[in-house]
MARTOR-19024 format. One record per residue (C-alpha): x, y, z; residue in one letter. Coordinates in steps of 0.25 Angstrom, whole numbers. Example, Ala and Ser with C-alpha at 12.3 -4.5 7.8 and 13.67 -1.06 7.14 Angstrom:
BEGIN
    c1    c2    c3 code
    49   -18    31    a
    55    -4    29    s
end
This chain:
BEGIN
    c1    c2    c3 code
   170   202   126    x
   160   199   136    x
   158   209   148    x
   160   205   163    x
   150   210   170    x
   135   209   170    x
   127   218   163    x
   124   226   176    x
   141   227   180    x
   149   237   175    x
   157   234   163    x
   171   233   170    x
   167   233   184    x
   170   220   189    x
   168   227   201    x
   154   228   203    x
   145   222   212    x
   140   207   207    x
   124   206   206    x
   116   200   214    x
   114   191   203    x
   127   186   201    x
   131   172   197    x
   137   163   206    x
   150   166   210    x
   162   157   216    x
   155   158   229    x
   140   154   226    x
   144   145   216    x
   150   136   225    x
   136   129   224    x
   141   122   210    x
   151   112   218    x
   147   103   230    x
   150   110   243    x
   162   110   247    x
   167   103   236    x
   175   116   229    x
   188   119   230    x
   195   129   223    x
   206   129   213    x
   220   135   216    x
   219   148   209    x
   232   148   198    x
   242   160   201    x
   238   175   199    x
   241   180   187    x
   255   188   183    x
   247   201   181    x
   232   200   184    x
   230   213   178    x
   236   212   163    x
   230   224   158    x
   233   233   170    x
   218   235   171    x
   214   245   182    x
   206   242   195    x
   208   227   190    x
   216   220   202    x
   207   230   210    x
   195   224   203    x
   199   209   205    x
   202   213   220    x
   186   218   221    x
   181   206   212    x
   188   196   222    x
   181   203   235    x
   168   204   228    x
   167   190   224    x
   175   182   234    x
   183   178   220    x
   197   180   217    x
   194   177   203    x
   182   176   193    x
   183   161   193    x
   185   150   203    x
   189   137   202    x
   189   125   210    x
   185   110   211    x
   173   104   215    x
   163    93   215    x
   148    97   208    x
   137    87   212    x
   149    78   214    x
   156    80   203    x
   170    85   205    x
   175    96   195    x
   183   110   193    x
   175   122   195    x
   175   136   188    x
   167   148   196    x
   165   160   190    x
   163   173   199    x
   157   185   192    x
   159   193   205    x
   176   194   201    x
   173   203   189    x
   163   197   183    x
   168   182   182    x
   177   188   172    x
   190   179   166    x
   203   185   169    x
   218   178   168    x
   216   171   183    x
   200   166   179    x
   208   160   168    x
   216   156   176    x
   210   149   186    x
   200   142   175    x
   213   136   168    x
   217   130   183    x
   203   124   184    x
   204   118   171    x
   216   111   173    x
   213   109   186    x
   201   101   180    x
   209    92   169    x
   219    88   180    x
   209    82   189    x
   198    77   176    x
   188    88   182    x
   176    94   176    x
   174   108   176    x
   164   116   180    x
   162   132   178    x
   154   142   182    x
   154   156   174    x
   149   169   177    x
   158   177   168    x
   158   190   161    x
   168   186   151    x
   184   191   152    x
   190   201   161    x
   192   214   153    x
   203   219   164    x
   210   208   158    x
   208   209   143    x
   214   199   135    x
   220   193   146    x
   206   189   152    x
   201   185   137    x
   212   176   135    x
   207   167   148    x
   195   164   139    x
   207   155   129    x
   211   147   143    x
   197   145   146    x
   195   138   133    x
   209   132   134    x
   206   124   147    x
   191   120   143    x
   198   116   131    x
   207   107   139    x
   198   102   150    x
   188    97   139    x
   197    90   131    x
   200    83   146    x
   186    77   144    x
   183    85   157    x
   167    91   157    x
   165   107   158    x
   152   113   162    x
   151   128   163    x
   139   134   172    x
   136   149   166    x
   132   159   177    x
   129   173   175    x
   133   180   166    x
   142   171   158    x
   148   180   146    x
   159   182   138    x
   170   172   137    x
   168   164   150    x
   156   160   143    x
   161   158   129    x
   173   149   136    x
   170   142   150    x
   154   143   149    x
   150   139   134    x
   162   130   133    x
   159   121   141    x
   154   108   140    x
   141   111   147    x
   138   124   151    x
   127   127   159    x
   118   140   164    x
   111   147   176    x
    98   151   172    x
    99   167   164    x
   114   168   166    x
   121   178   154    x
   129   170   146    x
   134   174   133    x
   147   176   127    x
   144   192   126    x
   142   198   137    x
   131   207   142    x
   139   220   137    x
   146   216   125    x
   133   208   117    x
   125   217   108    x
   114   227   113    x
   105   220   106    x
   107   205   112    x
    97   197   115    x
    99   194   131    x
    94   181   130    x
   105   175   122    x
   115   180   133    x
   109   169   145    x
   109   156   149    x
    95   153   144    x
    99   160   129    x
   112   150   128    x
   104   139   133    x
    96   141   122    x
   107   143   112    x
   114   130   117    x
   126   136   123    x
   122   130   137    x
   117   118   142    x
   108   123   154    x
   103   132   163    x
   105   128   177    x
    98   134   189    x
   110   136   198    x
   104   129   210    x
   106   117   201    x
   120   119   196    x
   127   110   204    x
   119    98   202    x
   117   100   185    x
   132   103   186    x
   133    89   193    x
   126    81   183    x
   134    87   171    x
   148    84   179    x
   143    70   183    x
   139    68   167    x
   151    73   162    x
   161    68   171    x
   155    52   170    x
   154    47   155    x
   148    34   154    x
   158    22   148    x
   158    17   135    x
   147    20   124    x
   134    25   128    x
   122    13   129    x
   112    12   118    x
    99    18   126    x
    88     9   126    x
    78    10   114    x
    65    17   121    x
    54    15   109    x
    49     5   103    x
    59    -8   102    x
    52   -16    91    x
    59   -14    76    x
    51    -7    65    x
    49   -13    52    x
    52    -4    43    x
    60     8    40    x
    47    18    42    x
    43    11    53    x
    56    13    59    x
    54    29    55    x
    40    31    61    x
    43    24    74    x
    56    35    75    x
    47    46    71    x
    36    41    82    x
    35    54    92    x
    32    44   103    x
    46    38   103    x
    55    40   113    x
    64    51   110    x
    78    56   114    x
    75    62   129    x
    67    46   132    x
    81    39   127    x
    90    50   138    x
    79    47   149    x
    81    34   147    x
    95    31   145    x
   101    41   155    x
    99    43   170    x
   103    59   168    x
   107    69   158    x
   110    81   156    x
   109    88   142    x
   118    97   134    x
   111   108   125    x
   117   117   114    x
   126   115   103    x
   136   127   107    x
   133   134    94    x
   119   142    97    x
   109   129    96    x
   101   118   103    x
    93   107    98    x
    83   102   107    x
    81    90    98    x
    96    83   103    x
    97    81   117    x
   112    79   122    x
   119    78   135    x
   124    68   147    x
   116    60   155    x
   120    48   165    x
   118    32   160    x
   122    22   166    x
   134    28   176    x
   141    36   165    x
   138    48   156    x
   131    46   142    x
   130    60   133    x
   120    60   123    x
   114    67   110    x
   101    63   107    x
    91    68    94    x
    76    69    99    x
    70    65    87    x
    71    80    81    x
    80    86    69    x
    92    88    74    x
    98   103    74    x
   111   107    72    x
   113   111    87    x
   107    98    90    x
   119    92    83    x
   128   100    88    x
   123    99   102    x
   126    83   101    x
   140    85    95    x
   144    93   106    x
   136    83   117    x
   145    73   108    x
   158    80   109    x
   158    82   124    x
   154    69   127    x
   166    63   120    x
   175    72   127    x
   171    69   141    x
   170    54   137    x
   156    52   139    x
   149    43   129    x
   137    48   117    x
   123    43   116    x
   116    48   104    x
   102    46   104    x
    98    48    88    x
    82    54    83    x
    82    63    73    x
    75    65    60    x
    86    72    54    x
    95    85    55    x
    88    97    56    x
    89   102    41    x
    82   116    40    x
    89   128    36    x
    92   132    49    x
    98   119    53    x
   107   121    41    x
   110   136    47    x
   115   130    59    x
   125   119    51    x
   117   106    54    x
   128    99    45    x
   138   103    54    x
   132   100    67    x
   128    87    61    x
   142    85    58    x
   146    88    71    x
   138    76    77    x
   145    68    66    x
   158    70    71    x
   156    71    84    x
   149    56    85    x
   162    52    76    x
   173    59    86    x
   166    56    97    x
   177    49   107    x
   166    42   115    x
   156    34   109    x
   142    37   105    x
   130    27   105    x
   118    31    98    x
   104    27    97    x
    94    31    86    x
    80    33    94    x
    72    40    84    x
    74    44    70    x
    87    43    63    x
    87    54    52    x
    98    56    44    x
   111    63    46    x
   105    71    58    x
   103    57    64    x
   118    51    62    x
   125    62    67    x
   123    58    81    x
   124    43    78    x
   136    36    82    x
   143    28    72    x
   144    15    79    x
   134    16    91    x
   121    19    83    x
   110    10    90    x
    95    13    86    x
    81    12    93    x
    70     5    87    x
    62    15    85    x
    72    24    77    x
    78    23    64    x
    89    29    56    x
    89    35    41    x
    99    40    31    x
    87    51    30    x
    71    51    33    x
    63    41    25    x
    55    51    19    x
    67    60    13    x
    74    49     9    x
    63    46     0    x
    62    57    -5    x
    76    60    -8    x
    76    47   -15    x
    61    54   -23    x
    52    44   -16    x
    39    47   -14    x
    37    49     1    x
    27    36     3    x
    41    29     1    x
    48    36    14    x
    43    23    21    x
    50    14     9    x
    61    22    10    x
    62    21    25    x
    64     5    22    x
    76     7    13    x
    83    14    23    x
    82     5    33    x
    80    13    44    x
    75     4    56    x
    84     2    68    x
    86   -12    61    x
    90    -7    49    x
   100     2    56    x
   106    -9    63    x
   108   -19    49    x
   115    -8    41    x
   124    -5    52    x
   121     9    56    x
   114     6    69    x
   122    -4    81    x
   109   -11    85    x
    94    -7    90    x
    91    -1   104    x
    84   -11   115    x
    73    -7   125    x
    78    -5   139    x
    73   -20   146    x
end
């Protein structure tokens, strides 16, 4: 289990002055929501007996904790609009023993929640947590199954949850309201890990345990400065809160508009390094974005690009390959982009450009088959629907995992392949000068796509 304290408190006591560093706490963080737009929450009853295991000094200790903080528990909760946006929100104080979860912080996080579903509201929370209160032992471990319970519940809703990590964030808070989120966000070199500073091994590599080592390990989305909270918080609720109605639109094609005549043509002109790529096809088709990162499983892949972005007056979501081979956590980054946009309701935009599936040995350590399969079936479960555009190359399976079914445009410049030219010819024991032959028989150019069926129709220009 996690400890409660920073490394320079004592192990149980909650007591102890906070440090100067300390992360914000109910008070300060009142910069998050407009002023004077916050209004707490009713607190639910008091307990039948706040003191289960009879632990002593511990009503004494909450009485100090409260005068200390100016909290009268280790969360607050309330309503309030962020950058205009209204929503519930959840404040962590690590001055009330250590932002610890008790029966009332469960409590009280349970109220929000349902408090949220009733009136359709997104919930936003700030942690700065230790992990559970050990005065109450299983009593305080158990909030951590409520926690889940009512994430669980507000996310089948379809109501978005973004959780902002402060410092320290350890134990289960993190490994409940912080990293099961649908963003999670963090202020620059905050502790946050599931094992706290006391209980990791002594041999630990420190870094793994910040905002910048989870970053890095794709269990966050971003760091945020804290002066900037309010305002990235605004943009994500705005995002999240306003899908765009009915299919994503086919983005305008960016390169060249003229068809090729044949099959390598097409190859070589999806394999030009001057062609616009994945970021030029965002710029373009969205006014602003914001981009998820991390597959939730230890991995990032710089090579897929997903997130929300604004076109048109609704929100779009959007996976799009960069011309790179795709990783497992780059798949599994898109499925989970995916996933969440079908549960909020907000329409997919796939942008396609891949030469294949990443296909070494380490790829295959990290189960490409499986997160390729999970692409798969989220593009085929998905409850909103997902338009695609083929930009670039069109390799393989690696490719067709993120294309939809029925929505699959293609630009002229790109082109789509049961496998590269060249390995088809030689699979088939062709010399290679018959990769360009081969190429033809395919029938890979964006007109081909279309006759056989597998492509909707051909990207215009923007007039």
């Amino acid at each position: 289990m996690a400890d409660e304290k920073r490394p320079a408190r004592g192990a149980t006591d909650h007591d102890a002055a906070a440090p100067a560093a300390a992360p914000p706490t109910a008070d300060s963080e009142m910069a998050i929501p407009d002023p004077g737009s916050f209004r707490e929450l009713p607190h639910p009853p008091p307990p039948t007996d706040p003191n289960p295991l009879d632990w002593p000094d511990y009503d004494a200790a909450r009485t100090r904790a409260a005068a200390r903080s100016g909290a009268t528990e280790s969360v607050t909760t309330g309503t309030a609009t962020v950058d205009g946006t209204p929503t519930v929100l959840i404040t962590f104080t690590f001055g009330y023993l250590g932002g610890s979860l008790g029966r009332r912080t469960g409590d009280r996080i349970v109220a929000a929640h349902e408090h949220a579903r009733r009136h359709r509201l997104p919930v936003v929370t700030t942690v700065a947590t230790g992990g559970s209160r050990m005065q109450e032992g299983m009593i305080a471990l158990t909030q951590l199954q409520r926690v889940a319970g009512q994430m669980a519940l507000t996310g089948a809703a379809g109501l978005p949850q973004i959780t902002v990590a402060h410092d320290p964030t350890t134990g289960g808070g993190w490994a409940t309201l912080g990293a099961g989120a649908d963003v999670t966000l963090a202020v620059p070199g905050a502790q946050i890990g599931f094992a706290g500073s006391r209980v990791r091994p002594p041999d630990a590599d420190p870094s793994a345990y910040t905002a910048e080592g989870q970053l890095a390990a794709g269990s966050i989305d971003a760091i945020v400065a804290p002066a900037a909270l309010r305002t990235t918080l605004g943009h994500w609720l705005r995002l999240l809160t306003r899908p765009g109605s009915g299919p994503a639109a086919v983005p305008h094609a960016l390169g060249r508009t003229d068809l090729p005549p044949t099959g390598w043509a097409a190859v070589r002109r999806a394999r030009d390094p001057q062609r616009p790529r994945a970021r030029a096809y965002l710029d373009a088709y969205f006014t602003d974005r914001q981009d998820l990162r991390g597959d939730r499983a230890g991995g990032t892949d710089d090579g897929v690009l997903c997130g929300f972005g604004t076109h048109g007056t609704g929100t779009v979501a959007y996976a799009a390959q960069c011309g790179t081979a795709t990783t497992p956590a780059g798949y599994r980054t898109a499925a989970r982009l995916i996933r969440l946009a079908g549960r909020l309701g907000i329409p997919v935009l796939t942008l396609v450009d891949t030469p294949g599936a990443a296909n070494g040995a380490a790829a295959e350590r990290a189960g490409a088959g499986p997160a390729i399969a999970e692409v798969f079936l989220a593009v085929a479960e998905s409850p909103v629907p997902v338009t695609t555009l083929v930009i670039g190359e069109g390799g393989s399976g690696g490719a067709l995992a993120l294309a939809a079914p029925d929505r699959t445009w293609v630009a002229p410049d790109a082109y789509f392949s049961v496998i590269a030219p060249e390995l088809a010819a030689a699979i088939l024991k062709r010399p290679p000068d018959q990769a360009e032959h081969t190429a033809d028989q395919l029938r890979v150019r964006p007109q081909d796509l279309v006759d056989l069926g597998v492509a909707r129709g051909i990207a215009e220009a923007a007039r």
